[in-house]
N, C-alpha and C positions, 0 to 999 in steps of 0.2 A: 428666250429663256423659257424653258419647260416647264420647273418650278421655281419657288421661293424661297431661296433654300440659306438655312439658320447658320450663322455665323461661325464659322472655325478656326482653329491655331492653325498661324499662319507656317510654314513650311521653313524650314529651319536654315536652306539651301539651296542655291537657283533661280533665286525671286528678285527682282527689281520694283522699285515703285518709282510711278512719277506722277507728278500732280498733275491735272490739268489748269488751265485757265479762271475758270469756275471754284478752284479751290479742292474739286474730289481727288483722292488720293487712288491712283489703278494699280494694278499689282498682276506684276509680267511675270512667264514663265522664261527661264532664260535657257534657250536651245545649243543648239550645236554653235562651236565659236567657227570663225573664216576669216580670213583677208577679203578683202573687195577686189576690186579690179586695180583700184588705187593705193593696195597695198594696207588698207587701212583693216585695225582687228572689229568684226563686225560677228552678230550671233542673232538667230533664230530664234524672235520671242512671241510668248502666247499669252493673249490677253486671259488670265484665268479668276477676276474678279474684283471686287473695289474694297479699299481698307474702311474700315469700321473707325473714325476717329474718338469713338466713346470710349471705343474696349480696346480698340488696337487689335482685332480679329480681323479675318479676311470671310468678308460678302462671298461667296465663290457663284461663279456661272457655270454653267455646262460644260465649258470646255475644262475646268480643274476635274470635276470627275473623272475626261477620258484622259487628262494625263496623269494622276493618281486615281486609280482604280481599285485600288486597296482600302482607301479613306470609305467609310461609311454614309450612306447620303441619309440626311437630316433635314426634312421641310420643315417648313413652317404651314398650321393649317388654316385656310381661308374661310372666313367666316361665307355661307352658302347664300347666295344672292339672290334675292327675294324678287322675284318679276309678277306683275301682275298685269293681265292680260285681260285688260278693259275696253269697251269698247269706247270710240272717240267722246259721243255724248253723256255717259257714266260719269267717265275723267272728267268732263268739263264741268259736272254738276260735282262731283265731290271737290273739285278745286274750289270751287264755288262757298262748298257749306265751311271748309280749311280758312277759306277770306273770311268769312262771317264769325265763325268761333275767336280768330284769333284778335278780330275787332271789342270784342266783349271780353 
């Protein structure tokens, strides 16, 4: 997944859910219908994100973009991750003064 992307109404037509094991709720795009070999009525579906069980919204992943391409994309923005690029002996002496502070 590319981004993080913020919650949406879920699509009015074409969709299936089905839970998994774990309890998450997925939410299929539902394709082209066919018969099998066996005769049996079967269809072409796309996994296009997981249900929101707070709001009843659909999570969406990249794949709902490219089959509604019309729909607006909405992130969500990621707080900017702080690296610090210390050398091994620094680290081990401010670990160090962290132990000591938090003993007092």
């Amino acid at each position: 997944m590319k981004y993080n992307y913020q919650a949406v109404e879920m699509p009015s037509k074409g969709v299936s859910i089905n839970k998994s094991r774990t309890g998450t709720a997925y939410v299929y795009h539902i394709g082209k219908g066919y018969r099998n070999q066996y005769g049996k009525p079967t269809s072409k579906k796309a996994l296009i994100g997981k249900l929101d069980p707070a709001t009843g919204k659909l999570i969406p992943n990249d794949r709902y973009y490219e089959l509604y391409p019309d729909q607006p994309i909405e992130t969500i923005q990621q707080p900017a991750e702080i690296k610090l690029n210390m050398p091994p002996q620094l680290r081990s002496q401010t670990a160090e003064i962290e132990h000591r502070f938090r003993r007092n």
